[in-house]
C-alpha positions in Angstrom: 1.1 -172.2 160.3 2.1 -169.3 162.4 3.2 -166.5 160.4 6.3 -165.3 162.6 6.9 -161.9 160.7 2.9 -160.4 161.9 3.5 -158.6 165.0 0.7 -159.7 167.7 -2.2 -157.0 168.3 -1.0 -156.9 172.0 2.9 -156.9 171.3 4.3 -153.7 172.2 6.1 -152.0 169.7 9.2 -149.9 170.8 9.0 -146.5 170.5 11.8 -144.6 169.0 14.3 -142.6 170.9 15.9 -138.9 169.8 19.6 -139.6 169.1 21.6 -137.6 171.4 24.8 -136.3 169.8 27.8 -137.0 172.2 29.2 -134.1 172.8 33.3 -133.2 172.2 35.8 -132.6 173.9 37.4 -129.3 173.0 41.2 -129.6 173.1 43.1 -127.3 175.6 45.1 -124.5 174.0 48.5 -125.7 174.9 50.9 -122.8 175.3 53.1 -122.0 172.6 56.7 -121.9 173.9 59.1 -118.3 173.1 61.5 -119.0 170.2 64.4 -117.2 169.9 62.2 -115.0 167.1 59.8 -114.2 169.2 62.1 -112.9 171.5 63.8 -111.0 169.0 60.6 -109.2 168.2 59.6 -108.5 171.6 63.1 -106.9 172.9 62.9 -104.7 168.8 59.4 -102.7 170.2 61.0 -102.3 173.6 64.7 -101.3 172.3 61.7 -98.9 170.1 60.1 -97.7 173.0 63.2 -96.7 174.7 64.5 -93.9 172.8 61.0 -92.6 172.1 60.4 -92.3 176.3 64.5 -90.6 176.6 63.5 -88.1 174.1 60.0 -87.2 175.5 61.7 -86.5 179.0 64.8 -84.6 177.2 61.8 -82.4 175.7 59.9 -81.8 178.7 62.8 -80.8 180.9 64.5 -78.6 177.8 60.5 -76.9 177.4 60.6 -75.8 181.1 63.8 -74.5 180.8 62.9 -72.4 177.8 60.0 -71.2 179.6 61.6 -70.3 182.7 64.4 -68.4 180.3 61.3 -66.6 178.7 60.0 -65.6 181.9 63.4 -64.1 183.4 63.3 -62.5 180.3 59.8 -60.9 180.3 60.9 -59.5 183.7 64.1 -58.1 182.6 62.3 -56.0 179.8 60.0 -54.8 182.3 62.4 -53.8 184.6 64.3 -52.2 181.7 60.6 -50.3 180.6 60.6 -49.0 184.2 63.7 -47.8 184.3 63.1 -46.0 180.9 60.0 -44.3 182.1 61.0 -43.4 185.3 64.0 -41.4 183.6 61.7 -39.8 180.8 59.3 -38.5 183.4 62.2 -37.1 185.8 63.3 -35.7 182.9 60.1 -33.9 181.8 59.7 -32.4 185.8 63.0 -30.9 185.8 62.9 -29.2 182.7 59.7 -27.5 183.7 59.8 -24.6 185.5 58.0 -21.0 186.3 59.8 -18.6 188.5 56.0 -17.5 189.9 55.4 -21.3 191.2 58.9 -22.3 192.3 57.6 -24.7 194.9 55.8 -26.9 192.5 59.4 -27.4 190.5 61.6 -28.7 193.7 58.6 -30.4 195.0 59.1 -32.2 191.8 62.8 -33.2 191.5 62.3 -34.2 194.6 59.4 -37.0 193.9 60.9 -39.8 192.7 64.9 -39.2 193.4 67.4 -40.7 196.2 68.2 -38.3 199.5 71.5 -37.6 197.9 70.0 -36.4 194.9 67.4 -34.1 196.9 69.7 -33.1 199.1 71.9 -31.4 195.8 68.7 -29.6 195.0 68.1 -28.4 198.7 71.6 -26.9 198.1 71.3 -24.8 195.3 67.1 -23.8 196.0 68.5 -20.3 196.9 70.8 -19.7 194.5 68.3 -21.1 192.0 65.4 -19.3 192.8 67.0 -15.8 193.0 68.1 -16.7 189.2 64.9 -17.4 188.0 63.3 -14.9 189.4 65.2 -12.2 188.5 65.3 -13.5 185.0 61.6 -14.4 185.1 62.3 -18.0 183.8 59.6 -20.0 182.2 60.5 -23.4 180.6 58.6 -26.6 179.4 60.1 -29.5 179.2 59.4 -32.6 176.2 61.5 -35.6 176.1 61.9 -37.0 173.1 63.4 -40.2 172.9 65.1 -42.6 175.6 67.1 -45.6 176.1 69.1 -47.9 178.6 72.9 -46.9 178.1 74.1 -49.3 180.5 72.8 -51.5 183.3 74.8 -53.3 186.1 72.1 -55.4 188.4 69.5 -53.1 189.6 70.8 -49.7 188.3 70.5 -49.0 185.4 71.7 -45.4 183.1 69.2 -44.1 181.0 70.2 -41.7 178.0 67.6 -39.5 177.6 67.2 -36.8 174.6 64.9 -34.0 175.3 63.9 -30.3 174.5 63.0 -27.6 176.5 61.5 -24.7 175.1 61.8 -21.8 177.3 61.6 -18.1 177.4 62.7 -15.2 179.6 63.2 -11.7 180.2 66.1 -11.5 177.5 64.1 -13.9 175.8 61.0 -12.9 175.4 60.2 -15.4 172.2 60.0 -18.7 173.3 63.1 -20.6 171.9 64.0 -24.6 172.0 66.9 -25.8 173.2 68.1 -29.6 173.1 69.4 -31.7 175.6 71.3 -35.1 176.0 71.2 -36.3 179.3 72.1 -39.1 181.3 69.5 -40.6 184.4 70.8 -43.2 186.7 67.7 -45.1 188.1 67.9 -47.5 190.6 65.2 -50.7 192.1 65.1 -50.9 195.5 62.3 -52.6 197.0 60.1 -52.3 193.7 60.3 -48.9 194.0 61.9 -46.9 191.1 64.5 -44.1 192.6 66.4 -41.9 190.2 69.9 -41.4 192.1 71.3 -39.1 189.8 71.0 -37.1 186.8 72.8 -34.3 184.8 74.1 -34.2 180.9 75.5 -36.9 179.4 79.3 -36.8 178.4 
């Protein structure tokens, strides 16, 4: 009897092969189609946006124009400073005199003023000088406050208050004697030219 179930010595026996998981397909993301929602959402951050970008552009143009304000501004005190100090220290040359240097006094009301306003001084030197002389004049002058009284484009009129303390030959004690005044100082060409001065009325 031949025993069917016994494999045979030389019968190959069939090796086992590794299982080879099939691999899957992975679906294709299939584009999800705008609904009316999704619209809605998408048009709320842009209507969002919108005002934010207006008011950032409003901003920016109404910070330059502040800035250029403040800068006019700055200028304009400055030229109002200038204007102050070149009055003050006008002031404080022609209220300072000594009969025994004469020269040094109209060489200084003469720094610093208009032609027309030397050209007053060149008129009265003689007069002037045979006054001070004779009374052996000898003043100081000390300004002691100063401010714009009115301005009109580049001129501007400075009230100045000052003292002068002076002595003579009637004198002989020094004595101090207050004075109001009024400076009109002009720009012209960045220089600072006092055009005319006396007391203030």
């Amino acid at each position: 009897m031949i025993d069917t179930d016994t494999p045979d010595a030389n019968t190959p026996v069939p090796e086992d092969k590794p299982v080879v998981p099939e691999e899957k397909a992975v679906p294709e993301e299939k584009a999800v189609p705008e609904t009316p929602k999704r619209r809605r959402v998408r048009w709320a951050v842009v209507g969002a946006a919108v005002p934010g970008l207006v008011l950032a552009v409003v901003f920016g143009v109404l910070w330059h124009s502040a800035a250029s304000d403040l800068a006019d501004e700055r200028t304009h005190d400055e030229d109002r400073q200038m204007a102050v100090n070149a009055a003050t220290e006008y002031t404080a040359r022609s209220l300072t005199y000594d009969y025994r240097n004469l020269d040094a006094f109209f060489d200084g009301v003469d720094q610093g003023a208009s032609q027309s306003l030397q050209d007053r001084y060149s008129g009265v030197r003689e007069a002037l000088t045979a006054i001070m002389n004779e009374s052996q004049v000898v003043a100081t002058g000390e300004v002691l406050s100063a401010a714009i009284d009115s301005e009109s484009g580049n001129e501007y009129k400075v009230a100045v208050f000052a003292q002068q303390t002076t002595q003579n030959v009637q004198q002989p004690d020094p004595g101090k004697v207050p004075n109001l005044l009024l400076v009109t100082v002009t720009d012209q060409d960045g220089q600072w030219i006092v055009s005319d001065y006396g007391p203030k009325t």
